[in-house]
Each structure stands twice: as structure tokens, then as C-alpha cells.
Residue, then its C-alpha position, 0 to 999 in steps of 0.5 A: x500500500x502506498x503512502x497517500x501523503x507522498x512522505x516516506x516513514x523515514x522522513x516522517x520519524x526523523x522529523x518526529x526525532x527532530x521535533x522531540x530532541x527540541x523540545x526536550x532541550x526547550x525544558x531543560x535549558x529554557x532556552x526556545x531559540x533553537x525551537x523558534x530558528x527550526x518552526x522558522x526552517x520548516x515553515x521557509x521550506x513548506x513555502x519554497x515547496x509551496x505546501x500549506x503549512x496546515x497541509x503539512x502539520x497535518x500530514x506529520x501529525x496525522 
């Protein structure tokens, strides 16, 4: 069966990790810049894409 968002397993877990490891660094530093720089690096890659941004929080949270 194939993939109906077009976004392979891989790239959805190393994503997920990604999102994860910030957010525990988040709690335990304090510190939410690296968190703001990566949305601000997901949100410049949707556009150049040009994929929805709600169309992809979809997609990974689906």
C-alpha cells in the first residue's frame, strides 16, 4: 500500500526525532531559540515547496 501523503516513514520519524530532541532541550535549558530558528526552517521550506503549512502539520501529525 502506498503512502497517500507522498512522505516516506523515514522522513516522517526523523522529523518526529527532530521535533522531540527540541523540545526536550526547550525544558531543560529554557532556552526556545533553537525551537523558534527550526518552526522558522520548516515553515521557509513548506513555502519554497509551496505546501500549506496546515497541509503539512497535518500530514506529520496525522
Amino acid at each position: 500500500m502506498s503512502d497517500p501523503t507522498g512522505v516516506a516513514s523515514a522522513s516522517v520519524s526523523t522529523e518526529a526525532t527532530t521535533v522531540y530532541d527540541s523540545y526536550v532541550d526547550v525544558l531543560e535549558t529554557g532556552n526556545v531559540e533553537a525551537l523558534q530558528d527550526y518552526a522558522r526552517s520548516v515553515r521557509a521550506n513548506a513555502r519554497q515547496s509551496q505546501v500549506d503549512d496546515r497541509t503539512r502539520w497535518c500530514r506529520l501529525t496525522s
